[in-house]
C-alpha positions in Angstrom: 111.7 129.0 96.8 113.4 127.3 99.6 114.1 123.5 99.5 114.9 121.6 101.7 117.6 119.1 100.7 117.2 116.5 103.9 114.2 115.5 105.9 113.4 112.4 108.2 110.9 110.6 105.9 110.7 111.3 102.4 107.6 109.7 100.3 107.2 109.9 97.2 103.8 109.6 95.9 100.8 112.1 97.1 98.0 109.3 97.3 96.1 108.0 100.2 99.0 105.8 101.2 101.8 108.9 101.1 99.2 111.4 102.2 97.9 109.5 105.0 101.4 108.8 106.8 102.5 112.3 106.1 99.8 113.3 107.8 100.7 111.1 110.8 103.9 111.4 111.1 104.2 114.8 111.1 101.5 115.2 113.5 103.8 113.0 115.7 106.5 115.6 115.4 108.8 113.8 112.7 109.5 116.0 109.7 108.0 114.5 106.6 108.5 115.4 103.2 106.1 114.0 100.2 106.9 114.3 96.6 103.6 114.3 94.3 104.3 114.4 90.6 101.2 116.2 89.6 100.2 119.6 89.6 97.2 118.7 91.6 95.2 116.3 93.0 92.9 116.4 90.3 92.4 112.4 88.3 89.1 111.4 87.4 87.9 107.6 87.8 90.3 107.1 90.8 89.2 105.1 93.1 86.6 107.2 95.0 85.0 104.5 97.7 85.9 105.3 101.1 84.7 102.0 102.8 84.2 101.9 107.1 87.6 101.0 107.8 88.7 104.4 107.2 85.7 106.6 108.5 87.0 105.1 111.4 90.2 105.9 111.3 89.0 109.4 110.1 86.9 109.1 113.4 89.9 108.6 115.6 91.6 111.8 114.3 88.6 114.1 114.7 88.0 114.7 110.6 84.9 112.5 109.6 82.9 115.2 110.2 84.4 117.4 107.9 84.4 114.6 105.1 81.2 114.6 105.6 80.5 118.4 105.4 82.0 118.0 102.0 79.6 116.9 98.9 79.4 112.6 99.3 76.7 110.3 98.5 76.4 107.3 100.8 76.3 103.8 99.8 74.6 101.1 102.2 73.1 99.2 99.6 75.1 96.3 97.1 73.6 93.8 95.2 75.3 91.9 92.2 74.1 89.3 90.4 73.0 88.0 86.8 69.3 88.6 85.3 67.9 85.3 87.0 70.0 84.4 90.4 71.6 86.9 93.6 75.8 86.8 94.0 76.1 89.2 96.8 73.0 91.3 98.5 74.4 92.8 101.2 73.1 95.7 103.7 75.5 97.3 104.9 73.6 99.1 108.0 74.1 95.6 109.7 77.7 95.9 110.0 79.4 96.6 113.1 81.0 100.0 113.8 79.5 103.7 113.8 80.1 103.8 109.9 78.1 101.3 107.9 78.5 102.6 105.0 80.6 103.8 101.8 81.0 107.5 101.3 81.6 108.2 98.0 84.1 111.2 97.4 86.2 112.3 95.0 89.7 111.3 95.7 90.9 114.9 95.4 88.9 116.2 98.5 89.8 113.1 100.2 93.3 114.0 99.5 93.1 117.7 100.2 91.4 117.0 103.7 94.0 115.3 104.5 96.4 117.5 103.2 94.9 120.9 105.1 95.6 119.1 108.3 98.9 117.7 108.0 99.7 121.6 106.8 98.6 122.5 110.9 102.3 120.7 111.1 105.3 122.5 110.8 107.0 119.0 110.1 104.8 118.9 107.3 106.4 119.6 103.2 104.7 118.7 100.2 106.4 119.3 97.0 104.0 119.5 94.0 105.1 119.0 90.5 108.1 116.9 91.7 109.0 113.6 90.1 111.1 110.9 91.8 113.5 109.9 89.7 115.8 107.4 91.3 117.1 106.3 94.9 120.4 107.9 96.9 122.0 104.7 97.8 125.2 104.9 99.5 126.9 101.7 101.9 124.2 99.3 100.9 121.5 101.8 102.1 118.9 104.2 100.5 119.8 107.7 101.7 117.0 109.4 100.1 115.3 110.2 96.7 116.7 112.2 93.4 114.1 114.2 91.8 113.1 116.3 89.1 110.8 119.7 89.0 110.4 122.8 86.7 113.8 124.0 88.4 116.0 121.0 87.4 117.2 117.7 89.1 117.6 117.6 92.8 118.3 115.5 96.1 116.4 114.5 99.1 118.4 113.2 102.0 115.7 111.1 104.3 116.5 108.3 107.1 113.6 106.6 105.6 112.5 107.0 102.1 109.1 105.5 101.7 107.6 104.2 98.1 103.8 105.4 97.8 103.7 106.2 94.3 101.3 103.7 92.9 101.0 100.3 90.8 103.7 101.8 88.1 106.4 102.6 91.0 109.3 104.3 90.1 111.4 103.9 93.5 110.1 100.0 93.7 111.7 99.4 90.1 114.9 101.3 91.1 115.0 99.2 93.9 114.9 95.9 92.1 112.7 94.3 94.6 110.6 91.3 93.5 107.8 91.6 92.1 105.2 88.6 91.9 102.5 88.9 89.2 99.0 86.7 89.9 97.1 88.1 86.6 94.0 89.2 86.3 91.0 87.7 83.9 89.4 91.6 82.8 90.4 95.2 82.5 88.2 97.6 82.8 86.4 100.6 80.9 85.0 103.3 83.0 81.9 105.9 82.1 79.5 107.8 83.4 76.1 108.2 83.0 73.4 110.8 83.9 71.2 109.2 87.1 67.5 109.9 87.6 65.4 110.1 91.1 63.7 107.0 90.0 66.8 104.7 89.3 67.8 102.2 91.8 70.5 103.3 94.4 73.6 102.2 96.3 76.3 99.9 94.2 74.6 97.7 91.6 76.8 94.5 89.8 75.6 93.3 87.1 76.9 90.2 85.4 76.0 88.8 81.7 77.2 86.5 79.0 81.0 87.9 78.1 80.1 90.9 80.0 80.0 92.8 83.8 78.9 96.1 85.1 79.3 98.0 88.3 77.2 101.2 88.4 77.7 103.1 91.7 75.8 105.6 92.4 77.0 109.3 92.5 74.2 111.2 93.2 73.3 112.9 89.9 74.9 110.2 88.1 76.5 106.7 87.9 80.0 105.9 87.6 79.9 102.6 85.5 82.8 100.3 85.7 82.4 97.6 82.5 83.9 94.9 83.0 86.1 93.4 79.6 88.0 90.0 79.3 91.6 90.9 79.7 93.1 92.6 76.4 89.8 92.6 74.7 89.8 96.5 74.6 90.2 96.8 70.7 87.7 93.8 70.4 85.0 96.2 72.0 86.1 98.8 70.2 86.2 97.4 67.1 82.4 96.5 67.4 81.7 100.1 67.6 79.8 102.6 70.2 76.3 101.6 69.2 77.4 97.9 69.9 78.7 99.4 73.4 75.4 101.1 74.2 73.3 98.2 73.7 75.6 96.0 76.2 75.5 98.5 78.7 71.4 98.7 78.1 71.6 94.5 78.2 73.0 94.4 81.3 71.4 98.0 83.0 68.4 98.4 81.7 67.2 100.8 83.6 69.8 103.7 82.0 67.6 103.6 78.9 68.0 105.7 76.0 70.4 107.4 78.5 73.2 105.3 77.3 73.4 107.0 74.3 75.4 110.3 76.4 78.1 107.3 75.3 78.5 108.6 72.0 82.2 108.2 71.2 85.1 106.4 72.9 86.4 110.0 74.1 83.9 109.5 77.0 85.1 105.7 78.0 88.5 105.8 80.2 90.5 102.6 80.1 92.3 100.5 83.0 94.3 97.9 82.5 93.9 95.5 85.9 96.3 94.2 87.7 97.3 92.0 90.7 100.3 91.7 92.2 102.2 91.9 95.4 106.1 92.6 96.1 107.4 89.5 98.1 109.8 92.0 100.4 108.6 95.1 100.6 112.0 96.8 101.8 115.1 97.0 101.7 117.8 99.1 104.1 116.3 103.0 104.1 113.0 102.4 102.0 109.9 100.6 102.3 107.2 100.1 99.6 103.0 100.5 101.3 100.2 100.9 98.9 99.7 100.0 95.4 103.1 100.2 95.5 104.1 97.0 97.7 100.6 95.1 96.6 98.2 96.1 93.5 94.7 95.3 94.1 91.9 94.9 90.8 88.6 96.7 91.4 86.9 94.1 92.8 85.7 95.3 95.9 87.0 98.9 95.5 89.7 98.0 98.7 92.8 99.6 97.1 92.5 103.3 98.5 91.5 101.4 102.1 94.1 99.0 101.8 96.7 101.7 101.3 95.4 104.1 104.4 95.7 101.0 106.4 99.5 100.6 105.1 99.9 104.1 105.9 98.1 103.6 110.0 100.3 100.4 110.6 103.8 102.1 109.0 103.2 105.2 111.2 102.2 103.1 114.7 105.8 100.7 113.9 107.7 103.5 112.9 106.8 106.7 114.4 109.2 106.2 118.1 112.3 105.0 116.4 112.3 108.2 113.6 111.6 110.7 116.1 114.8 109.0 117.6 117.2 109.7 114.6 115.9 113.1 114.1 117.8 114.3 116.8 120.7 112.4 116.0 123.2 114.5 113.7 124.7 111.4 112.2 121.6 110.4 111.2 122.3 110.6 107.5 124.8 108.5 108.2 123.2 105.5 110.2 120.6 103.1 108.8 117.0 102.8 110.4 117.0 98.5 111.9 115.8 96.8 108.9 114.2 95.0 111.4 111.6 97.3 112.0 110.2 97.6 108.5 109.9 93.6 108.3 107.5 94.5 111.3 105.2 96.3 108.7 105.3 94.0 106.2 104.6 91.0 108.9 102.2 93.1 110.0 100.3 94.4 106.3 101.1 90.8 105.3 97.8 88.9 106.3 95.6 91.6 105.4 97.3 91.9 102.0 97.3 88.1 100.9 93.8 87.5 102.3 92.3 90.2 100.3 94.2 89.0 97.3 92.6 85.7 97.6 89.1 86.8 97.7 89.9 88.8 95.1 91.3 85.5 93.1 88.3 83.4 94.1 86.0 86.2 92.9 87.7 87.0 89.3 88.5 82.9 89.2 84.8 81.1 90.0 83.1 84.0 89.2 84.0 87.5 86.5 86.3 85.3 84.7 83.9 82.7 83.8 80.9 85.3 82.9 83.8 86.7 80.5 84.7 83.4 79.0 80.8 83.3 78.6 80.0 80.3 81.0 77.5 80.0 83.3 78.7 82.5 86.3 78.6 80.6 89.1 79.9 76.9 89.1 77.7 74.4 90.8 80.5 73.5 93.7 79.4 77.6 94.3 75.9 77.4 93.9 75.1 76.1 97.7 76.9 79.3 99.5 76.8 81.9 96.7 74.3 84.2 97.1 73.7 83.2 100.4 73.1 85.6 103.7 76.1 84.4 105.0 77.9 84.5 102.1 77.2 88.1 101.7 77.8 88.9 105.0 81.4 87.6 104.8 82.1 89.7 101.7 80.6 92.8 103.0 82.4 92.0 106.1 86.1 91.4 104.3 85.7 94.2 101.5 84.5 97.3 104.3 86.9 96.5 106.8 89.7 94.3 105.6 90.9 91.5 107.4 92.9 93.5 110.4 91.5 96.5 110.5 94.4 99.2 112.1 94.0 102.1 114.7 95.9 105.1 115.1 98.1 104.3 117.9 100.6 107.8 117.4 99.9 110.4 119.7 100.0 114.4 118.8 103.0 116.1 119.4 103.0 119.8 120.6 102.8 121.6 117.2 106.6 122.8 117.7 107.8 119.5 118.1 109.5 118.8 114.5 112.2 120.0 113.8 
């Protein structure tokens, strides 16, 4: 096999975030080169919710339609609440835009759309079963990214290495940037369970007394997310899996005796929630987007949107001055203006912290209190909670983020990277 041992970008990390500026970037004639760990882009209960903020953006680069030629169930529908009183009850065909709606695909042919595109690219590399490691830092300056694969250890010369690689970032830990941790109140155990024609549709939230569901619909079944006070895992467990059934069949009746296809904790994945956000997302060489720069918790299911958006904005700032050093043959040697990625932060900055706050207003007045087994929604809450306006705004906020981007980077001729 032949590898390449320098490109213009490197990222490391094949999710949405890496995937989606690879795509980008190469199709703006820069020569991009992503490092995915895995095998494959196979994980189950990763986040699956494409919200309208990136059908659009799919829209603008001529692919929605072929996301939606692949198997997807639509979402327009999301009510949460408790057994006697309305949270949210939002419609989403009364959003703006031509996409009001969540699709619902597995991440993996999200990720390999994306993928068979970018591969139209000569520009384009994606190296599978390849590990970052650690950083090449030389003069103050990342230079690129040391990695591992079934052959040994390797180097990647870049002029701008990016972190995509998730919420357990090796490359953001190497590069000792700041992390600020915010907490969460729950974690999270996800299932599935078998759907019938006659069940309710779209996203259903469910809140009880120490306990909260989020059943979206899949088609031929529901992906459940239950909702656990933070480090109560073994607690639950403890209890047993008949105790489990019967607080899923408290708070979703409708399931019936189907809960019982939950008959050991084999079939119950765990994830530990987080929220956090890096305070400078770069340094000389490297920038952190994604879940790497700013973990979101499920609330909403924004991540996967959040980090596309990372990925839109990086490419629109960036794309000019790269295609500039790639024809400069010292360009191993010179360090991209710092500068310029404060631009994306500044820019992914607003979007970031605002989400993070509705997230914190959510899991503060409203899961954390139904998991501390008070009354769900305080009375200062009561007058706008539940609310068409109230729903409106979080529909609005959690479908298309707070600064929705655009793709700004125009198509190079298909020779064009070099």
């Amino acid at each position: 096999m032949t590898r390449n041992t320098s490109t213009t970008c490197a990222i490391s990390g094949g999710g949405p975030a890496g995937i989606m500026l690879a795509l980008l970037l190469a199709r703006a004639g820069i020569d991009v080169t992503v490092l995915e760990k895995h095998g494959d882009f196979l994980r189950d209960f990763r986040g699956d919710t494409v919200h309208p903020s990136t059908l659009d953006l799919l829209d603008e680069l001529g692919l929605v339609d072929e996301l939606y030629a692949m198997p997807h169930r639509k979402i327009d529908d999301l009510a949460i609440g408790t057994a006697t009183e309305t949270i949210v009850r939002a419609d989403l065909n009364k959003l703006p835009g031509p996409h009001r709606h969540i699709a619902m695909i597995p991440q993996w042919d999200f990720l390999n759309l994306l993928t068979e595109h970018a591969r139209r690219y000569p520009g384009f590399h994606l190296l599978m079963n390849a590990e970052s490691t650690g950083l090449i830092e030389e003069n103050g300056a990342v230079r690129g990214i040391r990695y591992r694969d079934d052959e040994g250890e390797h180097e990647l010369r870049s002029v701008l290495t990016v972190a995509a690689d998730g919420r357990h970032s090796a490359l953001r830990d190497a590069a000792r940037l700041p992390l600020v941790d915010f907490g969460a109140p729950m974690d999270v155990m996800w299932l599935r369970v078998r759907r019938e024609e006659t069940d309710p549709s779209g996203l259903n939230g469910r809140i009880g007394t120490g306990a909260m569901v989020a059943a979206i619909d899949r088609g031929d079944y529901w992906q459940i997310a239950y909702l656990i006070a933070k480090g109560a895992q073994e607690e639950v467990r403890s209890a047993g899996i008949e105790r489990f059934q019967e607080r899923l069949l408290d708070l979703l009746p409708f399931l019936g005796e189907r809960v019982r296809e939950i008959d050991g904790w084999e079939r119950v994945a765990f994830l530990q929630v987080g929220l956090n956000r890096l305070s400078q997302w770069y340094r000389p060489g490297l920038l952190c987007i994604g879940d790497a720069a700013h973990t979101m918790t499920p609330v909403g299911g924004v991540g996967i949107n959040l980090a596309v958006q990372d990925a839109v904005a990086t490419a629109n700032l960036l794309a000019d001055a790269l295609r500039r050093a790639q024809s400069d043959p010292a360009r191993f040697d010179r360090t991209l203006n710092p500068a310029l990625l404060a631009r994306v932060q500044r820019r992914r900055w607003l979007p970031t912290v605002g989400t993070q706050g509705v997230q914190q207003l959510l899991q503060r007045q409203i899961i954390g209190r139904a998991l501390a087994e008070q009354e769900a929604v305080p009375p200062a809450l009561k007058v706008i909670v539940g609310t068409q306006a109230w729903s409106r705004l979080v529909a609005r906020v959690m479908m298309y983020g707070i600064r929705p981007e655009h793709v700004h980077t125009p198509e190079a001729p298909t020779d064009a990277a070099t």
